[in-house]
N, C-alpha and C positions, 0 to 999 in steps of 0.2 A: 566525561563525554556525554553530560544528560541533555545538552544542548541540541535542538531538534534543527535539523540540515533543512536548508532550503530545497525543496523539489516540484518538478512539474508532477500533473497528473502520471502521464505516461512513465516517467521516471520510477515513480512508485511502482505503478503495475508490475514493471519490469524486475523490479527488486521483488515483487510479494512470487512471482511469478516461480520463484527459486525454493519457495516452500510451498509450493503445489498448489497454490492459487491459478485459475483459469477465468480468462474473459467468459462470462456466459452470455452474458447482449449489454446493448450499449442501446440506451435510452435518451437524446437529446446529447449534453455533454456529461451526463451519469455512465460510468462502468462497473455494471454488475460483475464482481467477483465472486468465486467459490469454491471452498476445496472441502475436500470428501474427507479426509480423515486426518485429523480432528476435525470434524464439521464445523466451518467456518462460512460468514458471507457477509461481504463489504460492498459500499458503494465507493466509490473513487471519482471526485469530479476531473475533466479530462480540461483543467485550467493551465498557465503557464505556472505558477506559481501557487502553490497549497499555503492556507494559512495556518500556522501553527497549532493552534487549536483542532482545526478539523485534521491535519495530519495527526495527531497524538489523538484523536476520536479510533481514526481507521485504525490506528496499530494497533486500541486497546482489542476491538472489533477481531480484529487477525491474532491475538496474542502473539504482537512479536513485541518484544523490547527495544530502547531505542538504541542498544548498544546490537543487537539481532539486527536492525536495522544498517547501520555503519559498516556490520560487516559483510552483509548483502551487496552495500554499494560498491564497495571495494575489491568484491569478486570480480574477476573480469569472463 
């Protein structure tokens, strides 16, 4: 499952959001994220669709894995 999911910006947000990432401002269609412990801080474009590359950029950015990821989504 190393194959990386298609997502909108906000989709992402919503998933980082689960491991204590926080909107801190939003700059044009940029969303400053950041979480206090593990000190973390991402930008997230607010696109319909992320391209691959830059989604596997942010997760490196947030240390989540893309199976951390999968399971994010899956939470309800």
């Amino acid at each position: 499952m190393s194959q990386l999911p298609r997502l909108s910006g906000r989709e992402l947000v919503r998933a980082l959001g689960k491991v204590g990432f926080v909107l801190k401002r939003q700059q044009g269609s940029h969303m400053i994220l950041r979480r206090e412990y593990p000190w973390a801080q991402t930008v997230v474009p607010d696109h319909k669709e992320l391209d691959r590359g830059t989604l596997r950029a942010i997760l490196r950015q947030a240390e989540v894995s893309v199976l951390q990821l999968y399971n994010l989504l899956n939470d309800s």
